[in-house]
DRENGUBA-830783 format. One record per residue: residue in three letters; x, z, y of N, C-alpha, C, O in turn. Coordinates in Angstrom, 3 decimals, m for minus. Example, Ala and Ser with C-alpha at 12.3 -4.5 7.8 and 13.67 -1.06 7.14 Angstrom:
2
<vomar rest="ALA" n_c1="13.190" n_c3="7.800" n_c2="m5.690" ca_c1="12.300" ca_c3="7.800" ca_c2="m4.500" c_c1="13.200" c_c3="7.800" c_c2="m3.300" o_c1="14.236" o_c3="8.465" o_c2="m3.319"/>
<vomar rest="SER" n_c1="12.850" n_c3="7.080" n_c2="m2.250" ca_c1="13.670" ca_c3="7.140" ca_c2="m1.060" c_c1="12.900" c_c3="7.870" c_c2="0.030" o_c1="13.409" o_c3="8.039" o_c2="1.138"/>
END
This chain:
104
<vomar rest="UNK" n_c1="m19.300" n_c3="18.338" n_c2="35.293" ca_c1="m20.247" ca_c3="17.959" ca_c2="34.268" c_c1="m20.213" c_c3="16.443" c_c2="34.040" o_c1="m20.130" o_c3="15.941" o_c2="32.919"/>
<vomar rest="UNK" n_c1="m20.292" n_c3="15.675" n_c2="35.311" ca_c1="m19.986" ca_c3="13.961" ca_c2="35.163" c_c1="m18.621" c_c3="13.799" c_c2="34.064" o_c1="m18.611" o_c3="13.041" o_c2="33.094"/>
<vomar rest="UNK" n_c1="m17.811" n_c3="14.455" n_c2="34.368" ca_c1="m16.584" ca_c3="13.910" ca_c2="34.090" c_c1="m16.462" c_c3="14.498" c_c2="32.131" o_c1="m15.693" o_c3="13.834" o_c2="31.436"/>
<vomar rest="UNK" n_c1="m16.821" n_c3="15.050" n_c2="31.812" ca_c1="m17.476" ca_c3="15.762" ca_c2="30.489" c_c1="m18.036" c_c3="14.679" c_c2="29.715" o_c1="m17.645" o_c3="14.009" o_c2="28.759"/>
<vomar rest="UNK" n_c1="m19.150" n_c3="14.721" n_c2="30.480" ca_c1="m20.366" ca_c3="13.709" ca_c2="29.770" c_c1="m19.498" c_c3="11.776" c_c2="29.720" o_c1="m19.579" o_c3="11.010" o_c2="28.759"/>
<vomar rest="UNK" n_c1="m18.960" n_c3="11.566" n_c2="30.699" ca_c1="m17.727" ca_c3="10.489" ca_c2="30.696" c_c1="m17.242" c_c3="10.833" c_c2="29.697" o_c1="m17.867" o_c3="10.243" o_c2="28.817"/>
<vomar rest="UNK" n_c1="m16.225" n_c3="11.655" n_c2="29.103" ca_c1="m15.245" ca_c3="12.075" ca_c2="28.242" c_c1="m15.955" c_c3="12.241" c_c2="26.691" o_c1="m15.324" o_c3="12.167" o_c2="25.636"/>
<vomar rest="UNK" n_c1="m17.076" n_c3="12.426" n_c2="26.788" ca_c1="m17.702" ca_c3="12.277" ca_c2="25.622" c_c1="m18.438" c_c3="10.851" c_c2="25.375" o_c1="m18.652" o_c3="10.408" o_c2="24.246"/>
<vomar rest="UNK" n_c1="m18.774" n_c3="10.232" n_c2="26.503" ca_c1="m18.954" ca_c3="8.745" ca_c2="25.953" c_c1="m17.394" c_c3="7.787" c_c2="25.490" o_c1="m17.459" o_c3="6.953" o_c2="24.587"/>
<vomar rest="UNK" n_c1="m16.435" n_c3="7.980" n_c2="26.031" ca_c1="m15.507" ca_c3="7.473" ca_c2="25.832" c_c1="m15.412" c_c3="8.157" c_c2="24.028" o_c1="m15.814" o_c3="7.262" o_c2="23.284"/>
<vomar rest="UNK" n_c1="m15.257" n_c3="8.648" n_c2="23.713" ca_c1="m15.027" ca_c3="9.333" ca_c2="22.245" c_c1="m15.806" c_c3="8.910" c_c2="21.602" o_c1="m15.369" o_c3="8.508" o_c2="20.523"/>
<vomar rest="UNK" n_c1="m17.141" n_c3="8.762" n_c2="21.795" ca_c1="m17.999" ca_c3="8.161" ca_c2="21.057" c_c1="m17.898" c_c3="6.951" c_c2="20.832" o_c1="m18.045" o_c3="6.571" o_c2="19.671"/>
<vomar rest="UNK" n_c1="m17.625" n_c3="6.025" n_c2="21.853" ca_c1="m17.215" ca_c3="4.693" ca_c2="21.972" c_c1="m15.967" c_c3="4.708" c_c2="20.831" o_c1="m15.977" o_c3="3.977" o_c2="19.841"/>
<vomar rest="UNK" n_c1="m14.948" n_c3="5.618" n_c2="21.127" ca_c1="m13.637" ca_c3="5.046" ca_c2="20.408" c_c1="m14.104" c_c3="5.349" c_c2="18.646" o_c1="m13.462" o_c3="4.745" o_c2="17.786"/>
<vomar rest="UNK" n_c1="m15.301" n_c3="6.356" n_c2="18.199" ca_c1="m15.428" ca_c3="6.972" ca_c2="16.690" c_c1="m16.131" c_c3="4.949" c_c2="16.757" o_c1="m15.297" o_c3="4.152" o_c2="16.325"/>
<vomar rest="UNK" n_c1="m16.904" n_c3="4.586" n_c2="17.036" ca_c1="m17.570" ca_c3="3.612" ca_c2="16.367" c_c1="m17.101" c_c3="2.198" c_c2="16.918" o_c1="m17.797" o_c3="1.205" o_c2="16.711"/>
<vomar rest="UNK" n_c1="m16.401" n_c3="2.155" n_c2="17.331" ca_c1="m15.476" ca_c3="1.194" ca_c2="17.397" c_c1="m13.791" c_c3="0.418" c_c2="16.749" o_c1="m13.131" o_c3="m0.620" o_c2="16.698"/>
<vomar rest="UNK" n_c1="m13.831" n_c3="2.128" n_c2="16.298" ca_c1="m12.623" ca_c3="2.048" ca_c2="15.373" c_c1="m12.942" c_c3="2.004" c_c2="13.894" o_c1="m12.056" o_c3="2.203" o_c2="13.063"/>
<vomar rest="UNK" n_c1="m14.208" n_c3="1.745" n_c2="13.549" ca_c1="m14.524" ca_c3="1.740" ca_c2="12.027" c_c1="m13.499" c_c3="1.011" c_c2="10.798" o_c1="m13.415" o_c3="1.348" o_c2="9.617"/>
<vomar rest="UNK" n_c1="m12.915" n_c3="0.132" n_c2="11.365" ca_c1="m12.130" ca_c3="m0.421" ca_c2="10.760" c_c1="m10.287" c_c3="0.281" c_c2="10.286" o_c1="m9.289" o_c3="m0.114" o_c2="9.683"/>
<vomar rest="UNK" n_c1="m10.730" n_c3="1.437" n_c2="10.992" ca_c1="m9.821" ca_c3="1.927" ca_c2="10.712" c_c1="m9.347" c_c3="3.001" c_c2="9.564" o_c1="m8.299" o_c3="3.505" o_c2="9.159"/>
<vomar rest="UNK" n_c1="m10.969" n_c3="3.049" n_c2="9.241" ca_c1="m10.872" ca_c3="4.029" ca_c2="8.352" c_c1="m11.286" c_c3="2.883" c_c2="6.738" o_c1="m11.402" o_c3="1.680" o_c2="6.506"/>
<vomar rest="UNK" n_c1="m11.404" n_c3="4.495" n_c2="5.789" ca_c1="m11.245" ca_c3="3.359" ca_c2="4.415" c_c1="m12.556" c_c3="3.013" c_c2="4.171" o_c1="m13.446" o_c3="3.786" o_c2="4.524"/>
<vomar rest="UNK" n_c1="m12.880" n_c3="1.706" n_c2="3.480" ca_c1="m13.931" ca_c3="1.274" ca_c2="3.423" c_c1="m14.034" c_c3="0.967" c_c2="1.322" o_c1="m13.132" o_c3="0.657" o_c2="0.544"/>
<vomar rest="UNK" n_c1="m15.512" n_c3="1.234" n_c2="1.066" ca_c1="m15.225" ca_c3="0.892" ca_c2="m0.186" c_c1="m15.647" c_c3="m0.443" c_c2="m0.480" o_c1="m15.532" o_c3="m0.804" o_c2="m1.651"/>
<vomar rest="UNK" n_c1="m16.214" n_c3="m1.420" n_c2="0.540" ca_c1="m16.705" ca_c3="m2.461" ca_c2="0.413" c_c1="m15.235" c_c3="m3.727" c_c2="0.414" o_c1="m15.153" o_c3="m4.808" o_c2="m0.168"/>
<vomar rest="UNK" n_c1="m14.144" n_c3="m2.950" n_c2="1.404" ca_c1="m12.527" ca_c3="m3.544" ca_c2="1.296" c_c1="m12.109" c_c3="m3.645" c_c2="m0.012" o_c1="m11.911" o_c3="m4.646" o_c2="m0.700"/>
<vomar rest="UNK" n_c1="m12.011" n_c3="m2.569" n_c2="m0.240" ca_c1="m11.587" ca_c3="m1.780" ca_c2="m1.808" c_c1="m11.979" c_c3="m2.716" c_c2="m2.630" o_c1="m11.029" o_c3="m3.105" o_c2="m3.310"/>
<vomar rest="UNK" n_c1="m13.246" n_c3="m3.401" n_c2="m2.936" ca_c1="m14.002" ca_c3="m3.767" ca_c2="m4.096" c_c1="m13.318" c_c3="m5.636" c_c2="m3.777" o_c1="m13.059" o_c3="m6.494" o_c2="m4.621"/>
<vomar rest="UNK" n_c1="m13.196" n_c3="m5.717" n_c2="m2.124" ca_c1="m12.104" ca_c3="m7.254" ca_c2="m2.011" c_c1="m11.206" c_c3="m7.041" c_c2="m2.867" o_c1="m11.101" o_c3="m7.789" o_c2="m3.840"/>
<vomar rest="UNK" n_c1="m10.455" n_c3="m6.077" n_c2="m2.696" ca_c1="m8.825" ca_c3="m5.890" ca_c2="m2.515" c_c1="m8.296" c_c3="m5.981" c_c2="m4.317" o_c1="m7.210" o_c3="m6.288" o_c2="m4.808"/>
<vomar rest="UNK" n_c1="m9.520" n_c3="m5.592" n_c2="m4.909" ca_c1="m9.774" ca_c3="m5.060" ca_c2="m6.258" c_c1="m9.933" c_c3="m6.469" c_c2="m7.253" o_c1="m9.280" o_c3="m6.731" o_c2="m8.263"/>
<vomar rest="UNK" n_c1="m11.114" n_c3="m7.339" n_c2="m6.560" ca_c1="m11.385" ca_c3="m8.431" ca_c2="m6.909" c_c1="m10.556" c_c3="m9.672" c_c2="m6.934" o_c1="m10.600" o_c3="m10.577" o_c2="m7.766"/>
<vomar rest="UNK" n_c1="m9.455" n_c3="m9.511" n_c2="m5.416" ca_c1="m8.487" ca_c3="m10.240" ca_c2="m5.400" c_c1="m6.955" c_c3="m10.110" c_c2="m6.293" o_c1="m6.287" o_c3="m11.042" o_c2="m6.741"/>
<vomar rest="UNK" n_c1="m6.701" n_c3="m8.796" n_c2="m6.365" ca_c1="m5.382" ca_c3="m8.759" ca_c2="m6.685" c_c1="m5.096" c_c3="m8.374" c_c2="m8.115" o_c1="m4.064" o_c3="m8.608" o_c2="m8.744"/>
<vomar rest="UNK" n_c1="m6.510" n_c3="m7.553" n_c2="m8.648" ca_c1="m6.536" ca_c3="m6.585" ca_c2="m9.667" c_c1="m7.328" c_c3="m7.568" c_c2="m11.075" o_c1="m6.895" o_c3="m7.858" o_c2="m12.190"/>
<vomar rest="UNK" n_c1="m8.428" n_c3="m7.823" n_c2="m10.496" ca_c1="m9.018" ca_c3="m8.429" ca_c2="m11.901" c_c1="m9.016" c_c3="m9.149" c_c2="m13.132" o_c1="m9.507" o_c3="m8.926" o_c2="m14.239"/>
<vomar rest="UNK" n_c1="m8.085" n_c3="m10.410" n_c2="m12.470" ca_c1="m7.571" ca_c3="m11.414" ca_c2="m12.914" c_c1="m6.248" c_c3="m10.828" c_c2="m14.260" o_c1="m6.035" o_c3="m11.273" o_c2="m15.388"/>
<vomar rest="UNK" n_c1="m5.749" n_c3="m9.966" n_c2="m13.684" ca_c1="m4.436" ca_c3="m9.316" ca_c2="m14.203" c_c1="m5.185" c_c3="m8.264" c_c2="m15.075" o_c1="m5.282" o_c3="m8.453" o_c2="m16.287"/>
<vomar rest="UNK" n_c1="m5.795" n_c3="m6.995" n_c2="m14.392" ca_c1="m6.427" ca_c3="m6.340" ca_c2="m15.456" c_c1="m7.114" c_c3="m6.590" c_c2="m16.637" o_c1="m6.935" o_c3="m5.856" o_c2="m17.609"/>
<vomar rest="UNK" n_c1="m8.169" n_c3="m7.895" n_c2="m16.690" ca_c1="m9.191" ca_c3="m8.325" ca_c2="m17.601" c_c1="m10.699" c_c3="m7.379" c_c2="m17.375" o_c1="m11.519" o_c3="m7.318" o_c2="m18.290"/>
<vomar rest="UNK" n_c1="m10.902" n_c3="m6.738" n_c2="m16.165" ca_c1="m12.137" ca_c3="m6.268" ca_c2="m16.131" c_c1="m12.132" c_c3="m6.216" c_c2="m14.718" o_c1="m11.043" o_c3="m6.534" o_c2="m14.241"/>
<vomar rest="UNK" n_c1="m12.844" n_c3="m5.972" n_c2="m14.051" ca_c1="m13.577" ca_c3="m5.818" ca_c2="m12.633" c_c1="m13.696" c_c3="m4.431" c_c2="m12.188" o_c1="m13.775" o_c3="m3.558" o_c2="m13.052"/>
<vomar rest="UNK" n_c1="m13.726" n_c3="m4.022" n_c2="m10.582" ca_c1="m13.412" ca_c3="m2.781" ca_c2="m10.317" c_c1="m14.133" c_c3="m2.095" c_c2="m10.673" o_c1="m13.690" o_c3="m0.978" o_c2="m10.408"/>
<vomar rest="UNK" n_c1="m15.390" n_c3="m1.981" n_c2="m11.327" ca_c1="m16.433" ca_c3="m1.388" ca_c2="m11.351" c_c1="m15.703" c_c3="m0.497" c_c2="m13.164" o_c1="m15.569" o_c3="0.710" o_c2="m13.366"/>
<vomar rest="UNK" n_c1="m15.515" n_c3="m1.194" n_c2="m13.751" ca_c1="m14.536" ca_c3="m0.602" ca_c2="m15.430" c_c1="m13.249" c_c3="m0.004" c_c2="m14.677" o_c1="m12.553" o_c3="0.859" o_c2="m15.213"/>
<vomar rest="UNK" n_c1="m13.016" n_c3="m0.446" n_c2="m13.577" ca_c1="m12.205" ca_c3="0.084" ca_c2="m13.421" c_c1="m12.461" c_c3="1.833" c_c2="m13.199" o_c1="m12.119" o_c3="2.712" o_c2="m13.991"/>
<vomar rest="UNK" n_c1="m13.087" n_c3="1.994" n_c2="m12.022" ca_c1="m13.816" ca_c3="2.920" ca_c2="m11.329" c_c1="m13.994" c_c3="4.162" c_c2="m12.764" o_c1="m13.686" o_c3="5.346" o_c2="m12.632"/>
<vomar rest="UNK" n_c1="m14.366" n_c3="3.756" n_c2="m13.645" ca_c1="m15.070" ca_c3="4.013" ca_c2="m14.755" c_c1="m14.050" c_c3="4.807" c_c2="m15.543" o_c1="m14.497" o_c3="5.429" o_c2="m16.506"/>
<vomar rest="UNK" n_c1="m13.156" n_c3="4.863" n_c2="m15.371" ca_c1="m11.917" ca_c3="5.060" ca_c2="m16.010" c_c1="m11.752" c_c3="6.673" c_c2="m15.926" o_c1="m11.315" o_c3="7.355" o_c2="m16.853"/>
<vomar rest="UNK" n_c1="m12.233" n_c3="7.245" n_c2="m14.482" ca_c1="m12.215" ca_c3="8.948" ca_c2="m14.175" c_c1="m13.420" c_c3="9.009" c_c2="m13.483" o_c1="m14.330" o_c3="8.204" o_c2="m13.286"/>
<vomar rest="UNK" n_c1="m13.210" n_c3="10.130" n_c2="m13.170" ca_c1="m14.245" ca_c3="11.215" ca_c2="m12.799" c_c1="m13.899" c_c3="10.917" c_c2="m11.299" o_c1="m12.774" o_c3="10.529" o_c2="m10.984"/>
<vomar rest="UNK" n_c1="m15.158" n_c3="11.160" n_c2="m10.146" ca_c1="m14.580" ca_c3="11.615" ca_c2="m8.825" c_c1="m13.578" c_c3="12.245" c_c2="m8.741" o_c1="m12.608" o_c3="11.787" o_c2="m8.137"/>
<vomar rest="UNK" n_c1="m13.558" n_c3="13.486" n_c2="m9.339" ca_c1="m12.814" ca_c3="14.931" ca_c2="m8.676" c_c1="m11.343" c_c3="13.993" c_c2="m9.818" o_c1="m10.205" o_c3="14.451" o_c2="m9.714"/>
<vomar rest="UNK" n_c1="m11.512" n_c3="13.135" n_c2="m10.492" ca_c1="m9.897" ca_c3="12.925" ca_c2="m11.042" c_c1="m9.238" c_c3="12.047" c_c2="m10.417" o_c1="m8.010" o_c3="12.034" o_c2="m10.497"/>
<vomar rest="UNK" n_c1="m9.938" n_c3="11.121" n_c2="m9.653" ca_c1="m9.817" ca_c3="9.975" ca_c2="m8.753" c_c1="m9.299" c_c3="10.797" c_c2="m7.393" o_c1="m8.411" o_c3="10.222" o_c2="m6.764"/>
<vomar rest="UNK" n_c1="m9.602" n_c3="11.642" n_c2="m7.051" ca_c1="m9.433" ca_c3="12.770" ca_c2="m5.697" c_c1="m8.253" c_c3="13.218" c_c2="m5.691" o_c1="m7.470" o_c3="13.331" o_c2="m4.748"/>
<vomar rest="UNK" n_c1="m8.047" n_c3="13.669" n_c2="m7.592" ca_c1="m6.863" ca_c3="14.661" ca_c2="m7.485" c_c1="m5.409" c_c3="13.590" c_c2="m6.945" o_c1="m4.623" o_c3="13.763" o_c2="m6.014"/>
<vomar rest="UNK" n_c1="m5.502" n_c3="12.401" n_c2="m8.049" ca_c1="m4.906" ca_c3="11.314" ca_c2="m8.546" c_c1="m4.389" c_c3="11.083" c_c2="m7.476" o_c1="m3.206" o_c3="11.366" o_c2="m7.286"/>
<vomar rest="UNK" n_c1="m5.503" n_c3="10.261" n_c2="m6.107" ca_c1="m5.226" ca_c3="10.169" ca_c2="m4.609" c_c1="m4.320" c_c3="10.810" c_c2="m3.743" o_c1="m3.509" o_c3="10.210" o_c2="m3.038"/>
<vomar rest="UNK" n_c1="m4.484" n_c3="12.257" n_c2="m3.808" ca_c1="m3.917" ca_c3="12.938" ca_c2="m3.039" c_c1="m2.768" c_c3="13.240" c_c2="m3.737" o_c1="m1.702" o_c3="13.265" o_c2="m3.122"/>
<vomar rest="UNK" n_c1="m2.801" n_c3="13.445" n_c2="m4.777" ca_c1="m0.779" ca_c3="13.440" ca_c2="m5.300" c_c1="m0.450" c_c3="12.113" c_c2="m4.825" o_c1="0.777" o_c3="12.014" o_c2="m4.797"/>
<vomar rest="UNK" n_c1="m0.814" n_c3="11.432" n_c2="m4.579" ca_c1="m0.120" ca_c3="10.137" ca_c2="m4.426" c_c1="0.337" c_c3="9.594" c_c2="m5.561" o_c1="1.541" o_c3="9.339" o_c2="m5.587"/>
<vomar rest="UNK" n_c1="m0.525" n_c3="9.268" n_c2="m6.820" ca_c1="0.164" ca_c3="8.442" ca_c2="m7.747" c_c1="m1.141" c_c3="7.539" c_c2="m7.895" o_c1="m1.581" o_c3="7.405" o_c2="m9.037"/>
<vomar rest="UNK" n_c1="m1.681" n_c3="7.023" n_c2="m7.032" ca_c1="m2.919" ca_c3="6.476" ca_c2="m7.149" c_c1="m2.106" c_c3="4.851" c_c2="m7.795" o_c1="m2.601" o_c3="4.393" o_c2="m8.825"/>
<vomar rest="UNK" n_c1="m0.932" n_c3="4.095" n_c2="m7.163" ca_c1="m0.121" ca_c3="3.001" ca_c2="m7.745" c_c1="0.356" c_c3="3.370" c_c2="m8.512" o_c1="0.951" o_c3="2.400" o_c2="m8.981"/>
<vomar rest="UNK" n_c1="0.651" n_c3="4.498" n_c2="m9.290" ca_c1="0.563" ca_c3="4.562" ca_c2="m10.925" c_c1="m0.399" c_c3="4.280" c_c2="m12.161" o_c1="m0.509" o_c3="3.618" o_c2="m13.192"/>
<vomar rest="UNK" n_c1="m0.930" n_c3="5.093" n_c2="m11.476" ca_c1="m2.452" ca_c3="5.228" ca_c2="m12.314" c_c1="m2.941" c_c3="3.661" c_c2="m12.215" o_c1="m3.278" o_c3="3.270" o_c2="m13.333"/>
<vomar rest="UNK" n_c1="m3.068" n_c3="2.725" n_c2="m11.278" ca_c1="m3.186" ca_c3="1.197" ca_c2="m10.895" c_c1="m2.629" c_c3="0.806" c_c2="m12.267" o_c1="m3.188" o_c3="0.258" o_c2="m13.217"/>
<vomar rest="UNK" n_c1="m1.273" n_c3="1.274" n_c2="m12.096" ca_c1="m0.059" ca_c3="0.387" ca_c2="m13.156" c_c1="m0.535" c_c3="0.744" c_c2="m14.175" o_c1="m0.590" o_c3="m0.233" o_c2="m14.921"/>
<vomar rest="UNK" n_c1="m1.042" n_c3="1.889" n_c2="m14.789" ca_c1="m1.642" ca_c3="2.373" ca_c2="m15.677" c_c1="m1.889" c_c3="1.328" c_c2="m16.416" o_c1="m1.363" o_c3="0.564" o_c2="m17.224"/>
<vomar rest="UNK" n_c1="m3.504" n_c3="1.693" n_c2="m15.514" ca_c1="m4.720" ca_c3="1.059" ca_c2="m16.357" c_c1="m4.906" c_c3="m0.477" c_c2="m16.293" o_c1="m5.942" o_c3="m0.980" o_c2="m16.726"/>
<vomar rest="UNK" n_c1="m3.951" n_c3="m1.199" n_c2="m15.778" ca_c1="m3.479" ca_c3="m2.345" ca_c2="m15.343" c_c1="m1.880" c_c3="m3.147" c_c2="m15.438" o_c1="m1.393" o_c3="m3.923" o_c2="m14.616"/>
<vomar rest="UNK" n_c1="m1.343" n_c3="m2.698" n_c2="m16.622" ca_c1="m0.225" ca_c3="m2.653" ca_c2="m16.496" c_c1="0.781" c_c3="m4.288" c_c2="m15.883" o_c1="1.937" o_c3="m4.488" o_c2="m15.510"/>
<vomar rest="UNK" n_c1="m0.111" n_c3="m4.907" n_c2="m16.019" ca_c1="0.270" ca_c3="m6.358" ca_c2="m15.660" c_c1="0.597" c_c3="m6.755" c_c2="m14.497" o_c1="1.544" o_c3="m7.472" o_c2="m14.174"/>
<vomar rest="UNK" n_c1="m0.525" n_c3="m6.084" n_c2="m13.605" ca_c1="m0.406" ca_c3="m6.022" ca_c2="m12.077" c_c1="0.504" c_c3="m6.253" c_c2="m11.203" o_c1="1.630" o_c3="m6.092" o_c2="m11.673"/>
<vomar rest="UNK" n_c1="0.485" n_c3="m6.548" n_c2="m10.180" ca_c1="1.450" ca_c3="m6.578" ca_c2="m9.139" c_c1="0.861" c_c3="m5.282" c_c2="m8.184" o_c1="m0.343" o_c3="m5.043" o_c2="m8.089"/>
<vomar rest="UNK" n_c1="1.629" n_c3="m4.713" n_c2="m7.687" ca_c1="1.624" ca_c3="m3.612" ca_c2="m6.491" c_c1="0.739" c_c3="m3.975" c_c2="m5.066" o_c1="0.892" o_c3="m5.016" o_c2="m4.428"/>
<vomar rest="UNK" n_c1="0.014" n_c3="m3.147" n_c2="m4.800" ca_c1="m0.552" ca_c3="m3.579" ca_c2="m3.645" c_c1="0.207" c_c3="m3.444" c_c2="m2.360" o_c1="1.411" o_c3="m3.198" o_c2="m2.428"/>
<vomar rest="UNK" n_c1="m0.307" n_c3="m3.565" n_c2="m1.333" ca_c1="0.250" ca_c3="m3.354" ca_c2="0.104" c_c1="m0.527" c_c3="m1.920" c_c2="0.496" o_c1="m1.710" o_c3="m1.580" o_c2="0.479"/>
<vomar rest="UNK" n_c1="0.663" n_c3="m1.280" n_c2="0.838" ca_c1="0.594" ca_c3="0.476" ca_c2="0.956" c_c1="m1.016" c_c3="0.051" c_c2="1.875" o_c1="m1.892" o_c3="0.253" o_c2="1.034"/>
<vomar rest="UNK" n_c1="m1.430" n_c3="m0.242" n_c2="2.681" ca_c1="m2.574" ca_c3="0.091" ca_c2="3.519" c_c1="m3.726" c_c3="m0.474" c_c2="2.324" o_c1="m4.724" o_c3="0.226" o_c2="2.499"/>
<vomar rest="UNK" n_c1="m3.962" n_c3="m1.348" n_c2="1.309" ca_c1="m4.761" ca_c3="m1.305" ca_c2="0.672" c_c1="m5.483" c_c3="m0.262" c_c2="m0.266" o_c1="m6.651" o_c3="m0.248" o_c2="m0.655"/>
<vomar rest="UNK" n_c1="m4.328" n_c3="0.700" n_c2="m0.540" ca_c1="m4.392" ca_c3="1.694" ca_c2="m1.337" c_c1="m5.583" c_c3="2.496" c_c2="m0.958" o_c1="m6.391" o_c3="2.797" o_c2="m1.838"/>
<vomar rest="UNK" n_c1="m5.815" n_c3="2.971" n_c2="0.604" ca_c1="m7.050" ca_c3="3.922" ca_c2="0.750" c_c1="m8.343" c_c3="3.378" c_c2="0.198" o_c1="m9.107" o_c3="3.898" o_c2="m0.615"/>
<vomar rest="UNK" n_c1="m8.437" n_c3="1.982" n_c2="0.942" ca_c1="m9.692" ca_c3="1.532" ca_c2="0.345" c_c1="m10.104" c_c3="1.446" c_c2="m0.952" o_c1="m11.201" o_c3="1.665" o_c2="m1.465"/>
<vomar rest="UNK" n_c1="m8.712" n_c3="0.977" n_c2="m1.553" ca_c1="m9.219" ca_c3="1.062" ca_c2="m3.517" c_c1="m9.269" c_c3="2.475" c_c2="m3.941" o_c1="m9.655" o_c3="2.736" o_c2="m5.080"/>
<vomar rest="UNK" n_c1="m8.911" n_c3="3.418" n_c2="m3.120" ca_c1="m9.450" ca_c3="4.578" ca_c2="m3.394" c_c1="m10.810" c_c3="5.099" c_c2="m2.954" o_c1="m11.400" o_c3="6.010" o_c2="m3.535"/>
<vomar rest="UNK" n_c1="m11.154" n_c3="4.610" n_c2="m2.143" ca_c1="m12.389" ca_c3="4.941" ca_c2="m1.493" c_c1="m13.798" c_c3="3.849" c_c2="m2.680" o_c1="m14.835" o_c3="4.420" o_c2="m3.019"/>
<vomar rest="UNK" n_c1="m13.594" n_c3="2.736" n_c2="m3.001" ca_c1="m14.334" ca_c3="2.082" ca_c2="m3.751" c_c1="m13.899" c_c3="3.419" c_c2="m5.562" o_c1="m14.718" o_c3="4.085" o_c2="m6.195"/>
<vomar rest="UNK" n_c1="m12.827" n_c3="3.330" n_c2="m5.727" ca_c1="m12.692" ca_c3="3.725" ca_c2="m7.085" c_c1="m13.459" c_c3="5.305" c_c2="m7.325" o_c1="m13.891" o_c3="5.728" o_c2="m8.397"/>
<vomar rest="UNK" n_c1="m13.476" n_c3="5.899" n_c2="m6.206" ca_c1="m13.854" ca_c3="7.487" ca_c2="m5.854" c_c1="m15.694" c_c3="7.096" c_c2="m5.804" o_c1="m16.502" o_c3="7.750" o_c2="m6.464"/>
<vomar rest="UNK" n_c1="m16.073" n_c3="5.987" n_c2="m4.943" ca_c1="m17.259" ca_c3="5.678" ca_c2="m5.215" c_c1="m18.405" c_c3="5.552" c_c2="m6.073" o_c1="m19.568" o_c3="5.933" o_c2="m5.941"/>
<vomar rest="UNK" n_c1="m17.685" n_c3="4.802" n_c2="m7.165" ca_c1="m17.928" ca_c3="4.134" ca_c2="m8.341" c_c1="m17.457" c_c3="4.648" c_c2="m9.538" o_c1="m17.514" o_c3="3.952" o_c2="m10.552"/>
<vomar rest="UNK" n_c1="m16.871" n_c3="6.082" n_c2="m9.572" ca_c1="m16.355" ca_c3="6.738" ca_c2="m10.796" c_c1="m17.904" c_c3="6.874" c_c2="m11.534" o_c1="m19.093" o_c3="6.917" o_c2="m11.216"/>
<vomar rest="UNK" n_c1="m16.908" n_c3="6.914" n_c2="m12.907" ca_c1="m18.257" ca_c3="6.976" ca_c2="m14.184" c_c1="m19.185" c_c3="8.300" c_c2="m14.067" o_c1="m20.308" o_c3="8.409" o_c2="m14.559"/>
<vomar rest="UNK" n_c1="m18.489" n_c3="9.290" n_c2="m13.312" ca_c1="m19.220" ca_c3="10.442" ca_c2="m12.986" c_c1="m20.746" c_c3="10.259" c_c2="m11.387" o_c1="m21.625" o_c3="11.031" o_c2="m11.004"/>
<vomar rest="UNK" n_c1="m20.405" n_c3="9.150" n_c2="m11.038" ca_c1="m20.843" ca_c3="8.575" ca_c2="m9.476" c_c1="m22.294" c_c3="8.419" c_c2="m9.754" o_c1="m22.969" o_c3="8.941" o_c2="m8.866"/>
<vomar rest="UNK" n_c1="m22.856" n_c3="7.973" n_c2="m10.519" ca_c1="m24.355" ca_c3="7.340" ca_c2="m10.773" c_c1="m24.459" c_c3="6.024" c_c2="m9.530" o_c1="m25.506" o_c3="5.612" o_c2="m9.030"/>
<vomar rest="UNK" n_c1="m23.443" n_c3="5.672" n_c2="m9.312" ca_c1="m23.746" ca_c3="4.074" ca_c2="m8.180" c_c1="m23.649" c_c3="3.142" c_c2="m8.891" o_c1="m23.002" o_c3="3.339" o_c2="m9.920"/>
<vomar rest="UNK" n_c1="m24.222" n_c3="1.767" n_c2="m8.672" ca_c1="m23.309" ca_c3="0.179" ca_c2="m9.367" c_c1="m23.062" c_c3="m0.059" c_c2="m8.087" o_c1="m23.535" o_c3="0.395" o_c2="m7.046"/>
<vomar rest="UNK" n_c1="m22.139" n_c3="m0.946" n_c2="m8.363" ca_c1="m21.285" ca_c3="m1.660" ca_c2="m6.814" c_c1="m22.487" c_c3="m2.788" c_c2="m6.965" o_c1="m23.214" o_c3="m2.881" o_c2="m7.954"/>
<vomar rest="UNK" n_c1="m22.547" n_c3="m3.574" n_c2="m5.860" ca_c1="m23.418" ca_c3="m4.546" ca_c2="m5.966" c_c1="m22.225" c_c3="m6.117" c_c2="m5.607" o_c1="m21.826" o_c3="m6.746" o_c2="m4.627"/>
<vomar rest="UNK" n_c1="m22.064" n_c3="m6.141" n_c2="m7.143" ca_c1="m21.319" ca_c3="m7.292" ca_c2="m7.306" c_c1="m21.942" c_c3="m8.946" c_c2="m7.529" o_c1="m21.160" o_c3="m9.888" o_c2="m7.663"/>
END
């Protein structure tokens, strides 16, 4: 039972300690602000605005989420493959279907 209850603090320790590992939409809205805006002419939030959750979801998981970028951004430069979750996680956030504002 010691060795259990050990094995479950260790896990717990590693879920909230590794937060950074997962996608964040507060990254996303950096990553967005830094690389995207300037080039696009609008801010992630028009961006966001562009689909629906469930089209932002589909988009994601085919993996043409750096299309759809190039898209609606055609000016752009390409991100760095690990940025991609987070601008998905902010863009999935903040879709026009979402009822959120980012707090910019």
């Amino acid at each position: 039972m010691k060795k259990l209850l050990i094995a479950l603090m260790v896990v717990a320790m590693a879920v909230v300690f590794s937060g950074g590992a997962f996608a964040n939409d507060l990254k996303g809205q950096k990553i967005i602000k830094k690389n995207l805006k300037e080039s696009c002419g609008m801010d992630g939030s028009e961006i966001a605005q562009k689909h629906t959750q469930g089209e932002w979801k589909t988009i994601f998981e085919a993996g043409k989420l750096p299309d759809e970028i190039k898209t609606i951004c055609p000016k752009s430069e390409p991100l760095k493959d690990s940025d991609y979750e987070h601008v998905y996680d902010f863009l999935f956030n903040y879709a026009s279907d979402s009822g959120a504002v980012p707090s910019c």
